[in-house]
C-alpha positions in Angstrom: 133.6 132.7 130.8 136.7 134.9 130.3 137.5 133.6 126.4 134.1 132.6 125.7 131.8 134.0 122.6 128.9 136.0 124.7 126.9 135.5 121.1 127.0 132.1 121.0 127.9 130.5 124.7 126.3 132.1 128.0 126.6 130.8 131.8 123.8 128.8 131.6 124.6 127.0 128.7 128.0 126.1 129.9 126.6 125.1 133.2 124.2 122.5 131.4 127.3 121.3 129.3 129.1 120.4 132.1 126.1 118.9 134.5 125.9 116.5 131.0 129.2 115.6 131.2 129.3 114.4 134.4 125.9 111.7 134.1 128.4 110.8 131.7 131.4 110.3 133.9 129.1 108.8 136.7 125.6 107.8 135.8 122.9 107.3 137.8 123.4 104.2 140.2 127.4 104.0 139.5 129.1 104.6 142.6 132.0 106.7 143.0 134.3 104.1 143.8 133.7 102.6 139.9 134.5 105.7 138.1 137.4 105.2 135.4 136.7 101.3 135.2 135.9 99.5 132.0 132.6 97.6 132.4 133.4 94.2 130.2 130.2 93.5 129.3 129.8 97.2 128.2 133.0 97.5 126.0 132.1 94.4 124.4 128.6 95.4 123.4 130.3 98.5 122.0 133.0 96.4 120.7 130.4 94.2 119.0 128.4 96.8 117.2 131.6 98.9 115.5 132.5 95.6 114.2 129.6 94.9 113.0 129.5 98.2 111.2 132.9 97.7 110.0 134.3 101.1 112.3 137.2 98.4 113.3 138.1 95.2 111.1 138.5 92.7 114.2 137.4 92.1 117.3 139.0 94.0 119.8 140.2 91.8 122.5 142.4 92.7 125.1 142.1 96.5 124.0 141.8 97.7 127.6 143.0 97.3 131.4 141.7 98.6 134.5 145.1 97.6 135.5 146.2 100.9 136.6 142.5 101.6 137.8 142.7 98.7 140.5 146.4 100.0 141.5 145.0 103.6 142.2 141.8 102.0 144.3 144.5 99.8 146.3 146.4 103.3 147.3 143.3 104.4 148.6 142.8 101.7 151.3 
């Protein structure tokens, strides 16, 4: 709260800010061990509909790994 605007951002609203967030970084029924993955079927949905809305001008296959996400869950074990 040090270099925030008392006018325009108080506790409260930064508290709700950041419990949104974080459904966002795990929602409801995602366990913790699947945070930072890609879901395939997911990105593709996404995928589909900015290509279909012409936000990207081909498909975009192989634009992701969880490469680097499966090497950090092997450390762990």
């Amino acid at each position: 709260m040090k270099w925030a605007d008392p006018k325009t951002t108080s506790r409260d609203h930064l508290l709700a800010m950041v419990k949104a967030v974080a459904l966002l970084v795990q929602p409801s029924g995602l366990s913790a061990d699947k945070i930072g993955f890609i879901d395939e079927a997911r990105f593709k949905t996404t995928s589909d509909i900015v290509l279909k809305f012409n936000s990207i001008t081909k498909p975009s296959a192989n634009a992701y790994t969880n490469d680097l996400m499966t090497a950090a869950a092997a450390l762990k074990k």
